[in-house]
C-alpha positions in Angstrom: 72.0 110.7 48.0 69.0 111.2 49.8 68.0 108.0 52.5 64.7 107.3 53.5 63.7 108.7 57.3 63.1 104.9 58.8 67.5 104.1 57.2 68.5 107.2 58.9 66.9 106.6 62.0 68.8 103.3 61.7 72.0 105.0 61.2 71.9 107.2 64.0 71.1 104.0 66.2 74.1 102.2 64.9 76.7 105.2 65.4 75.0 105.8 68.5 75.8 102.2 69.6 78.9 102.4 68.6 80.1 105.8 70.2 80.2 104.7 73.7 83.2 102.1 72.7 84.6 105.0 70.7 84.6 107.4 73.3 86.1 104.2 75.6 88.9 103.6 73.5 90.0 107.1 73.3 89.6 108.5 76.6 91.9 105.9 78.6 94.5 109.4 79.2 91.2 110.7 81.1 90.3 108.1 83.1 93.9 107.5 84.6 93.7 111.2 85.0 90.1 110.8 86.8 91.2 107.8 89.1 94.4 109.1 90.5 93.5 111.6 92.9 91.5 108.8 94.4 94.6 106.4 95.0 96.8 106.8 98.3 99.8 105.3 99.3 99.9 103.5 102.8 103.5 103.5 104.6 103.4 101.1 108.1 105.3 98.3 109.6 107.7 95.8 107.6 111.5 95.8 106.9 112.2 92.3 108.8 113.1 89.7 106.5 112.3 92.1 103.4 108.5 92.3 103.8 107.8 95.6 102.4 106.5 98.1 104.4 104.4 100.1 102.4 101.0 99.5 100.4 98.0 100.8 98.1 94.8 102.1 99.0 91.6 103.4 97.5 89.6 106.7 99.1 85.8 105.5 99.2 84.5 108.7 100.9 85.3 112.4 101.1 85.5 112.5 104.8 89.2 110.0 104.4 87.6 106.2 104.6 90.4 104.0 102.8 89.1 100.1 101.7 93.1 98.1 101.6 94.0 94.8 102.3 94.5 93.3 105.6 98.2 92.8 105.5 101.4 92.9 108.1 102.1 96.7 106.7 98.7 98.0 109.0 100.2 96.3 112.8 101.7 99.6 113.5 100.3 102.3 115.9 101.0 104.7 113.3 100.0 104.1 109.6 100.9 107.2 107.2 98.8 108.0 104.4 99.7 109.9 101.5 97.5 111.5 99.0 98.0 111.8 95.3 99.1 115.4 96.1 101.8 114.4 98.4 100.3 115.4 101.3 101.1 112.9 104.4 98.2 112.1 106.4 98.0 109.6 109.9 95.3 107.4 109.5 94.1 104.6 112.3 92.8 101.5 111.0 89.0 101.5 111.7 87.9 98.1 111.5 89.1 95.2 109.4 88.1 91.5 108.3 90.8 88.6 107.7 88.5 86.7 106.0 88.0 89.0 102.9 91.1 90.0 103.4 90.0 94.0 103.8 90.9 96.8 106.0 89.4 100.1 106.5 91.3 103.0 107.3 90.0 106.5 108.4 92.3 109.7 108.5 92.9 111.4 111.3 91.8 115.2 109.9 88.4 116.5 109.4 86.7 118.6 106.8 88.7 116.8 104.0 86.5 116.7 101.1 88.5 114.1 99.0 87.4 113.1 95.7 86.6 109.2 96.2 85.1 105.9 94.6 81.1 105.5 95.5 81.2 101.5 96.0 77.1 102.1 95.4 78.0 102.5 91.8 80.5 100.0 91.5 80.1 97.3 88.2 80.8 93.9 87.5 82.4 92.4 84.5 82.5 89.3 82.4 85.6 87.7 81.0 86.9 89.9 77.8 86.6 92.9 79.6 89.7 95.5 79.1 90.7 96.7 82.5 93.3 98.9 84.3 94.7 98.5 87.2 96.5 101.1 89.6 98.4 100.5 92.3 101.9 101.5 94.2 103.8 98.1 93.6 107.1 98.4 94.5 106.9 102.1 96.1 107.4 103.2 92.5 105.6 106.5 94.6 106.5 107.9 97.9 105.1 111.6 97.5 103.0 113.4 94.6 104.0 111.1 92.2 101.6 108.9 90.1 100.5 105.3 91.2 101.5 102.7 88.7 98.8 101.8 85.8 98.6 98.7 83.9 96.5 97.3 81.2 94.9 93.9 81.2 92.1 91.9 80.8 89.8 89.6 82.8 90.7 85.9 82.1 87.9 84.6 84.4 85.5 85.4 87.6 86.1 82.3 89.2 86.8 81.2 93.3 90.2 81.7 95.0 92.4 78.6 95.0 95.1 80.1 96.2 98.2 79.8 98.7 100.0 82.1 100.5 103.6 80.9 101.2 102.3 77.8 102.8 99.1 79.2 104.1 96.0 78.4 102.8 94.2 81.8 101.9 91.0 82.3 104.6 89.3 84.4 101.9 87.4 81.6 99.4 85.0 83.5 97.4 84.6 84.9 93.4 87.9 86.6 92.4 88.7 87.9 88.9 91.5 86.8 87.2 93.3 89.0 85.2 95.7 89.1 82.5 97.7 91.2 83.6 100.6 91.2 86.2 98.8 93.4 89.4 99.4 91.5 92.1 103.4 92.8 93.2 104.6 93.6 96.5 103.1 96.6 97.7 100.2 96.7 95.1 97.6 95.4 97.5 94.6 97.8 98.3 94.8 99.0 94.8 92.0 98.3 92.2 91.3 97.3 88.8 88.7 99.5 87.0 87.0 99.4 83.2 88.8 101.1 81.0 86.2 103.8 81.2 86.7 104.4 84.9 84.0 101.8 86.3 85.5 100.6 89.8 85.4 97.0 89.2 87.1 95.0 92.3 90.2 95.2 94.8 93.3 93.8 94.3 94.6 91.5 96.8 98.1 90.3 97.9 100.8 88.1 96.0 98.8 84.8 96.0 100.1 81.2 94.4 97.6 79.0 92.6 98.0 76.0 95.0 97.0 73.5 92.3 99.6 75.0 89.7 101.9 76.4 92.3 102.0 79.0 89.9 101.6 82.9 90.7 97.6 84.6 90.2 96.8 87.8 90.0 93.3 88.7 91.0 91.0 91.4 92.5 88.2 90.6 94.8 85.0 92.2 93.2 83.5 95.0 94.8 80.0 93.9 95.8 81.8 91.0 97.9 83.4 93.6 100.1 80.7 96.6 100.4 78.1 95.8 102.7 81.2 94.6 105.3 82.8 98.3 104.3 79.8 100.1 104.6 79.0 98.3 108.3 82.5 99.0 109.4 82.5 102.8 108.4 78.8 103.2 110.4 80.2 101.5 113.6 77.5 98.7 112.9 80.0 95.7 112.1 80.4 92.4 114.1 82.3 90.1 112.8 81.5 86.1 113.3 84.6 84.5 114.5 85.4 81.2 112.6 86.5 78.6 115.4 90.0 76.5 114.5 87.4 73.5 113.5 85.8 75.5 111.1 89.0 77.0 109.4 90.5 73.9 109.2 89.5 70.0 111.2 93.2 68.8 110.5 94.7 71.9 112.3 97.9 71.9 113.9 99.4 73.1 116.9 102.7 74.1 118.5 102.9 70.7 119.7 102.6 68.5 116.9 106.1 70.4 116.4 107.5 69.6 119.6 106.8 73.3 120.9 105.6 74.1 124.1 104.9 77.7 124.9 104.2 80.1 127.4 101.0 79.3 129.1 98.0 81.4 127.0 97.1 83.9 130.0 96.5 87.0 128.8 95.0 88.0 125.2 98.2 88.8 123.9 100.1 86.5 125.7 103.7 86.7 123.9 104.6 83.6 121.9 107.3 82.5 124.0 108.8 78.9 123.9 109.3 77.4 127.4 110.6 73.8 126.4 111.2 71.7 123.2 109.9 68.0 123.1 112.7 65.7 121.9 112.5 64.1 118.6 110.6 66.5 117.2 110.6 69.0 114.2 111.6 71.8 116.7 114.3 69.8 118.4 115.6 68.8 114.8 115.8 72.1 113.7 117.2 73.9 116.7 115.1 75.8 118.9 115.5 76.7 121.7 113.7 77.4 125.2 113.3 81.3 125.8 113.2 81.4 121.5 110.3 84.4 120.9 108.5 83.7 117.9 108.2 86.9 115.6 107.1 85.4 112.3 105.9 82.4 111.0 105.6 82.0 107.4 106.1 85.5 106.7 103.3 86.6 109.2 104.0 88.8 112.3 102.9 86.4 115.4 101.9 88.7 118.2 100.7 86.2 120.4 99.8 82.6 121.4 96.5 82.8 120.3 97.7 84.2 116.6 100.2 81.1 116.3 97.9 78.6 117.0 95.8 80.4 114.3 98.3 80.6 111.8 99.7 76.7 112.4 95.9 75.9 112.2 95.9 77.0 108.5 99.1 74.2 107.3 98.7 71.1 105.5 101.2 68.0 105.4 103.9 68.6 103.4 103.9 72.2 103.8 107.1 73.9 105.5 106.5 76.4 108.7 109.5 78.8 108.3 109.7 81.1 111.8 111.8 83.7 112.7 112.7 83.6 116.5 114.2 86.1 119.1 116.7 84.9 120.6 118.9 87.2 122.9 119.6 90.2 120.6 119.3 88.2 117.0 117.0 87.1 114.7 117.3 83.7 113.9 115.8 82.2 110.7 114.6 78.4 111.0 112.8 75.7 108.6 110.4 73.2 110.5 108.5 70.0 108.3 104.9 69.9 108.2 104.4 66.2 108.7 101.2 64.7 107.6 99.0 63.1 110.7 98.3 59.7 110.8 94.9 59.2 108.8 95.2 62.5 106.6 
């Protein structure tokens, strides 16, 4: 049966429509195959306390530029790369910004010519959307083997209410929800893509709803990172630093604990305790003068400055969990957050 030309013109417009989510459907094995060569695996600094020491990144140029999340595993001198071939690369981190929680990393070899993600092209997506996600949660890859991939789907594009142990997350903008468990130790850095290969957004650390105290997982979309990307890689980046008021006008300090430390002297001044105040948190829980501070709440402290930052971000009811240096051991110790007076 013959149609007329204007029905088959029709025709070819529908199955052309349709095609695209065809060819979508069907070519998943392709775009894993696409996207791995432009996943690396980041080794640095953890092992204390069983933070892992090891992470996910994404190559967004062929000269070695890595986008990752700002995270305890980059505070080494020496952060080792490796590419989805196995090859082990140094990289040095090249600029980063708490607030969006994002790093940038460069490799330290030239004339590379890695196959990489153009953040220029990089889509949004609305709730519905089928996604995949690829990342090296739990070092399931060490060498030439395959990042993870799993599929999922955007719940929501919504802001970040989140918590990390009992820090409040400094980065508060859009965030998609996804259904879909991404967000595992070491899977940071990694990103969540269309099922077609479109990069869609970054995924960010292990995060807990801190209305539901229930665990998210999210990636921060793309366009809220790449002009701060793009700046860092050019050299042109300056970041505005957020004063204690801003990031929080109920902040604590080291003495609203009982702690009095080292005087703040040098930039890195070492977070050394001098003297506990009786009565207080510190004195109930048992530290001690001369006790270094090496983490609170999971966090490396490397100085005065970065505790008072880090105690700046608790709320009542919260518990600051440190690890001090004391002599030779490491010893583990649970302080209340006790709400002030007004609050």
């Amino acid at each position: 049966m013959k149609y007329p030309i204007a029905t088959r013109l029709l025709l070819a417009v529908a199955l052309l429509a349709v095609a695209p989510r065809m060819l979508a459907a069907q070519s998943t094995g392709e775009t894993i195959k696409w996207v791995m060569p432009r996943m690396v695996k980041i080794f640095g600094a953890g092992g204390i306390r069983q933070l892992h020491a090891y992470g996910t990144g994404t190559l967004v140029s062929a000269e070695g530029h890595i986008i990752t999340v700002w995270s305890h595993v980059l505070d080494t001198d020496e952060v080792i790369v490796v590419l989805a071939n196995g090859r082990r690369l140094e990289a040095k981190v090249l600029g980063a910004e708490p607030q969006l929680d994002l790093a940038v990393l460069k490799l330290q070899e030239d004339d590379l010519d890695l196959p990489f993600f153009d953040l220029a092209t990089a889509s949004s997506a609305s709730p519905g959307t089928r996604i995949l996600g690829f990342s090296n949660m739990f070092k399931v890859a060490t060498g030439d083997e395959p990042v993870s991939v799993l599929h999922g789907v955007i719940s929501a594009r919504t802001k970040l209410t989140a918590r990390r142990g009992a820090y409040q997350v400094p980065y508060d903008g859009d965030v998609y929800v996804v259904d879909a468990i991404t967000n595992n130790p070491g899977a940071g850095g990694g990103i969540i893509t269309t099922v077609d290969g479109r990069l869609l957004g970054m995924i960010g650390k292990e995060l807990r709803n801190s209305q539901s105290n229930t665990w998210i997982n999210y990636a921060i979309p793309i366009p809220e990172i790449r002009k701060v990307v793009g700046e860092i890689i050019s050299g042109q980046y300056v970041r505005e630093e957020k004063t204690d008021e801003e990031e929080n006008p109920n902040r604590y300090n080291p003495f609203d604990f009982g702690l009095v430390m080292i005087p703040d002297v040098l930039y890195r001044t070492p977070a050394y305790i001098t003297s506990i105040l009786p009565g207080t948190a510190a004195a109930e829980a048992g530290v001690q003068p001369d006790d270094l501070i090496v983490f609170a709440n999971d966090e490396l402290i490397q100085s005065n400055r970065m505790l008072k930052r880090e105690l700046g971000r608790l709320e009542g009811g919260d518990t600051l969990r440190l690890i001090v240096k004391r002599g030779s051991a490491l010893v583990n110790l649970e302080l209340p957050v006790r709400k002030k007076p007004g609050f």
